[in-house]
C-alpha positions in Angstrom: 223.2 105.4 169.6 224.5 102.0 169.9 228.2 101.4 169.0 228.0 98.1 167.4 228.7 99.3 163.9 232.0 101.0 164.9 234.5 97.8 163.8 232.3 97.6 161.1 232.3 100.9 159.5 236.0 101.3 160.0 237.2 98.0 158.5 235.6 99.5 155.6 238.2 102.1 155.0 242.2 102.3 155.9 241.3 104.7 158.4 238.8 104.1 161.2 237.3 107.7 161.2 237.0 107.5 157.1 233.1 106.2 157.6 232.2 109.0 159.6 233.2 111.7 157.4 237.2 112.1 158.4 239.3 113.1 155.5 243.0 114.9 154.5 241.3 118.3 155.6 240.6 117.1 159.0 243.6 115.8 159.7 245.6 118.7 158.8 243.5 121.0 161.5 243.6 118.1 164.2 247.7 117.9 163.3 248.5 120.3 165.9 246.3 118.4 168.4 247.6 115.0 167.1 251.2 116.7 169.0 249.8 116.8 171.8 249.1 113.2 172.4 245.2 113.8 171.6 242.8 111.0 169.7 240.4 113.0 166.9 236.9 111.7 167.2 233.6 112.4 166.1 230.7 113.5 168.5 227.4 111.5 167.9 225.5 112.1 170.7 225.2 114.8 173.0 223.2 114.3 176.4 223.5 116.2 179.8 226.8 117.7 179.5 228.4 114.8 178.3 229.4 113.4 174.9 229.7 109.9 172.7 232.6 110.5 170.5 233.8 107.3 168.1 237.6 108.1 168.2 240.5 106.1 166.1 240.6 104.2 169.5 237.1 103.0 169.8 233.8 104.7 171.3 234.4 106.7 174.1 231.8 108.8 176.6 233.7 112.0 177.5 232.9 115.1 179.2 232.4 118.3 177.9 233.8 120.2 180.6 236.8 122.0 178.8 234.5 123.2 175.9 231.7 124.5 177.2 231.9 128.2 176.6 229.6 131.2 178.0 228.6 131.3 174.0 226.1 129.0 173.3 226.8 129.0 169.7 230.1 127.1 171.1 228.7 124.7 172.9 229.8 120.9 171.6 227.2 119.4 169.2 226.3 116.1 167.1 228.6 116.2 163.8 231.4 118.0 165.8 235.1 117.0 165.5 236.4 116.6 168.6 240.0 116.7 170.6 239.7 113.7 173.0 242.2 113.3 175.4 242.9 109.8 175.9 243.7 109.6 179.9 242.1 109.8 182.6 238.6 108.8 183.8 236.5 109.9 182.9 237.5 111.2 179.5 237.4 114.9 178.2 237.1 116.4 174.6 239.6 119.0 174.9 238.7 121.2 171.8 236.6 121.1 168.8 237.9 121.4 165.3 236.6 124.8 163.4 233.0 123.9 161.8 232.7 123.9 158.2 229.0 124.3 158.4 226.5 124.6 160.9 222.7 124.4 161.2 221.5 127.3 163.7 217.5 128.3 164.8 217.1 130.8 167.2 215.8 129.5 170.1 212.3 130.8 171.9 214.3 132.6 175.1 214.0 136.1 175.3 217.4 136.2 175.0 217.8 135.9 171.4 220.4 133.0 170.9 221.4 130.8 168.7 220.8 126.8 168.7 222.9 124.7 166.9 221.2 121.6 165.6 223.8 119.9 163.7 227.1 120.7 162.7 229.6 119.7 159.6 226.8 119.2 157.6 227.1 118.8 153.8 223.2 117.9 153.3 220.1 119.8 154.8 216.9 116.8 154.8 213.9 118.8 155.2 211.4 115.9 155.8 207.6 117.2 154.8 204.7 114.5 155.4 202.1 114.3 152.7 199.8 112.5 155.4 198.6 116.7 156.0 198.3 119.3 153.8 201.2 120.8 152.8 202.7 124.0 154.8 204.6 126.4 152.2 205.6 128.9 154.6 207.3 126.1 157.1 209.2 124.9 154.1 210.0 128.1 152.9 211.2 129.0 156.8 213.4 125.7 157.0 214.8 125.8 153.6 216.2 129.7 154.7 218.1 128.0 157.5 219.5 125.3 155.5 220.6 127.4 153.1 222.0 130.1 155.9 224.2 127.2 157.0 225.9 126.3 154.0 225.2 123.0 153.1 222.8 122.2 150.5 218.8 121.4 151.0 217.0 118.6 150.2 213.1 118.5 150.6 211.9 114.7 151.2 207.6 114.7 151.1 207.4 111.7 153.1 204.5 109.1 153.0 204.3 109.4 149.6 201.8 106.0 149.1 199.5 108.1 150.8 199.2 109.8 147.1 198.2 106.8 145.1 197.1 109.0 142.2 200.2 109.6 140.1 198.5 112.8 138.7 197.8 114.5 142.1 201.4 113.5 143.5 203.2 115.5 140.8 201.4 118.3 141.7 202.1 118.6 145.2 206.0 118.2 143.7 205.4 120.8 141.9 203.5 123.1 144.1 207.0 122.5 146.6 209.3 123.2 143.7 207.9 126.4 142.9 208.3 127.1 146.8 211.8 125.6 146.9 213.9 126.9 143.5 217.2 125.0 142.5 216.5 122.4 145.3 215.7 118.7 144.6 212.2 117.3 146.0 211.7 114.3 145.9 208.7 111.9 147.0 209.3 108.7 149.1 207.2 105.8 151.1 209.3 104.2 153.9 206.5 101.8 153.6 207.0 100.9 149.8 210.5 102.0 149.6 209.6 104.0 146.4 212.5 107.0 146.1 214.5 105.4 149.3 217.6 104.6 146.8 217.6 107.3 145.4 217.9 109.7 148.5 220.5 107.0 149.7 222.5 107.7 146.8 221.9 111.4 147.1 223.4 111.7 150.5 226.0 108.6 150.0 228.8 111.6 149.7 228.9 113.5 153.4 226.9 114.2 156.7 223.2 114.8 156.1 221.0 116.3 158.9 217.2 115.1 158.7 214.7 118.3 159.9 211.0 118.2 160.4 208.2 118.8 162.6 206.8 115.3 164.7 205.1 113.2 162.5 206.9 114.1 159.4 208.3 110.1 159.2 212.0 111.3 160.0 212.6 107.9 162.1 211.5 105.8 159.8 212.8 107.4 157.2 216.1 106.8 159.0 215.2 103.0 159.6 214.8 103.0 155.8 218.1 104.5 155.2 219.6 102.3 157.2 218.0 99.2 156.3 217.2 98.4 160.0 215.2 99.3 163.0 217.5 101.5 165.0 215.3 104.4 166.1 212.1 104.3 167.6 209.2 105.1 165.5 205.1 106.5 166.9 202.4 106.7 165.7 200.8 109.8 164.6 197.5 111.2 165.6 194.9 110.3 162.5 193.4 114.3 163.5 196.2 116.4 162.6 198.8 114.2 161.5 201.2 115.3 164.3 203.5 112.7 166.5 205.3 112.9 169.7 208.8 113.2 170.2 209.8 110.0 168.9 213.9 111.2 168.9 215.0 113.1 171.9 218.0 113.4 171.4 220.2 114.2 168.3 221.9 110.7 166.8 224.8 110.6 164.3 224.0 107.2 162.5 226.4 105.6 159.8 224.8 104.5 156.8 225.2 101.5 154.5 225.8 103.2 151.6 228.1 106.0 152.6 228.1 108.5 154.8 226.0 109.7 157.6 222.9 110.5 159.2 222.0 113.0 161.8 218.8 112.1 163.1 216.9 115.4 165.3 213.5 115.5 167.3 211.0 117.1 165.7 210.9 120.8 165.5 207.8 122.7 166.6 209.9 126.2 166.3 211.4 127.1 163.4 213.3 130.7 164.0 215.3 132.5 161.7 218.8 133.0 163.3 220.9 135.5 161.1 219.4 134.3 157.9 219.2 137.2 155.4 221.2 135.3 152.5 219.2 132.5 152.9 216.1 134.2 152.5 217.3 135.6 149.6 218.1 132.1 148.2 214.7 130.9 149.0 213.0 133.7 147.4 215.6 134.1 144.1 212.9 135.2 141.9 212.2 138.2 143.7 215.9 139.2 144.0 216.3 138.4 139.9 212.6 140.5 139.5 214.1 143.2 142.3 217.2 144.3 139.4 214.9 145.6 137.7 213.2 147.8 139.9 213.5 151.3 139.6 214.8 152.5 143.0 218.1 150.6 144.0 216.5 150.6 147.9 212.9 149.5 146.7 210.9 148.4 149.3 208.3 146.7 147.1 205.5 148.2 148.9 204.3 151.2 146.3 207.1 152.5 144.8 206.9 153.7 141.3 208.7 151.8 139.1 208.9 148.4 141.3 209.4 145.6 138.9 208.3 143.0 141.9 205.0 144.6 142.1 204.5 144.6 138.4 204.8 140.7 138.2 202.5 140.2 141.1 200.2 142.4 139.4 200.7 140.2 135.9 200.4 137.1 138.0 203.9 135.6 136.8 204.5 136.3 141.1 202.5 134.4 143.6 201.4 136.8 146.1 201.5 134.4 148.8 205.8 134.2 147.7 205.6 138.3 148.1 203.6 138.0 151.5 205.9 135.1 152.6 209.2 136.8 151.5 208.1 139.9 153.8 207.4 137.9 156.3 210.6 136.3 156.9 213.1 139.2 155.9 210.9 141.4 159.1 211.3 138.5 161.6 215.3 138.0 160.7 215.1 141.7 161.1 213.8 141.8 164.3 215.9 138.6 165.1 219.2 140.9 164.2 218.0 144.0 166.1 217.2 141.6 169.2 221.1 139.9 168.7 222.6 143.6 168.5 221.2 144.7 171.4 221.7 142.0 174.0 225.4 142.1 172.3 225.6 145.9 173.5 224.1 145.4 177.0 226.6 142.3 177.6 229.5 144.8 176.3 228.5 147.9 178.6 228.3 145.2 181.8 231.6 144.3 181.0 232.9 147.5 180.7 231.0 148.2 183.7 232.8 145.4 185.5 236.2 146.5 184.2 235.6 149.5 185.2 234.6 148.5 188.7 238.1 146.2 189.2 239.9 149.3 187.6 238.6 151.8 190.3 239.2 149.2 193.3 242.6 148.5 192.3 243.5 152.4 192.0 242.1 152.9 195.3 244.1 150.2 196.6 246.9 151.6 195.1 246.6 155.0 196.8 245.4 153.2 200.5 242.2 154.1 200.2 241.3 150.1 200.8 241.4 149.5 204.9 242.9 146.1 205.4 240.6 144.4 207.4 
């Protein structure tokens, strides 16, 4: 990200940090900081251990050294608030403030961790391209994690002049609010600039993180948003609709009209990470049909009784919602059975270790340790 817009953005306000989100809150958890001579700064760009930080002194590039944790759920991200201690060169974020929100996908390892994409975010863009045909599932997937992370969703369908029929357009709307209850969807064309304002004015009040697969238009989406070119846009492939990696890396981007704009490559994984509320809030129908079920514990597989499997059976349920719900609650199952267990192994190797330095020492104690 370029810093051009930093004397901009903060003549804008009496403080300097005020554009990027900074406000009484902030400033009362950096306080303690603040006495130690540190600058507060926000991180909006993360690359190779390193970090661009715009701080009440200016942009600065510092190192990550003295908060980067064995947890990877700790690591220093875009959106972060960040403890930046002003001497020295190079420069080091010292801490990071505690995150208000955070948007987490487990990651593809074997390992079973958490990735954080974005964090502080008060707005969850899910970009959805109507250049292909629509993926309920994927948006169903996303919308879990954006509601697991406590800021509130948004589903974009992108290329919307792709849809000249009026009639046909409302119905994929539709077909996405049915798949996406309580949240907002709403159509644009960067190309037209039809619904651009109005997402502008949606996300004019915080930090919004834009989410998508490649192709999805999330770049020039952005460039829209912005009102000028600042991230590189591809083409996408006529066949499938799919793009390249356009973004690489993830870019907090100040926008015209208030607030902010974190910009992420394209996602080809989407993995549950801990998300068992958030299915629940994608799928509130069946959690409203499951009170009525007869069993407390109802599986909604065959139990008598099962008030879900009644209103797939009227047809007021989708089955494909019933299928999709199952889907996700077994893999965030699986997901937390996966966590717990790696958590136990890395517990016994450090009792194991403990153990270990509590046997040497004892033996020192006693001279069973030959000097060498």
């Amino acid at each position: 990200m370029s810093f051009s817009s930093f004397s901009q953005a903060s003549s804008a306000s009496a403080h300097p940090l005020a554009a990027y989100g900074w406000d009484a809150d902030w400033e009362a958890e950096f306080a303690p900081y603040a006495e130690q001579g540190l600058l507060p700064g926000r991180v909006v760009r993360v690359d190779r251990g390193r970090c661009d930080v715009i701080t009440t002194a200016g942009p600065v590039r510092a190192d990550t050294e003295f908060v980067v944790p064995r947890d990877p759920m700790k690591v220093v991200c875009t959106g972060d608030w960040a403890a930046v201690d002003p001497a020295g060169d190079p420069q080091f974020a010292r801490a990071l403030l505690p995150r208000r929100t955070a948007f987490v996908r487990s990651t593809s390892s074997e390992r079973s961790e958490g990735q954080i994409l974005a964090a502080n975010v008060d707005h969850a863009i899910i970009a959805v391209s109507l250049a292909v045909e629509l993926d309920l599932g994927r948006i169903e997937r996303f919308l879990a994690l954006a509601w697991e992370s406590g800021a509130t969703p948004l589903v974009v369908l992108t290329k919307a002049d792709l849809v000249p029929d009026p009639t046909g357009l409302s119905y994929l709307v539709d077909d996405v609010e049915t798949t996406a209850p309580g949240v907002q969807v709403l159509p644009v064309s960067s190309a037209t600039g039809d619904g651009v304002d109005v997402l502008a004015a949606v996300v004019a009040g915080g930090t919004s993180v834009l989410l998508g697969a490649s192709g999805a238009g999330k770049s020039t989406l952005a460039n829209a948003l912005i009102g000028a070119d600042v991230m590189e846009v591809q083409a996408t492939r006529d066949a499938d609709g799919k793009g390249r990696h356009t973004t690489t890396t993830r870019n907090l981007l100040v926008l015209p009209g208030g607030g902010v704009l974190i910009d992420t490559p394209g996602l080809r994984g989407v993995g549950l990470w801990d998300a068992s509320s958030g299915v629940s809030q994608v799928f509130s129908e069946i959690d409203a049909l499951a009170d009525g079920c007869r069993f407390h514990d109802c599986a909604h597989e065959s139990e008598p009784g099962c008030a879900v499997l009644a209103a797939m059976d009227d047809g007021s349920l989708p089955v494909r919602r019933l299928e999709s719900y199952r889907k996700l609650l077994r893999e965030n199952q699986r997901i937390l059975a996966r966590t717990d267990a790696r958590m136990r192994a890395e517990i016994r190797r450090d009792w194991k270790l403990k153990g270990a330095e509590g046997r040497a020492n004892m033996e020192a104690k006693r001279g069973k340790v030959r000097k060498p």
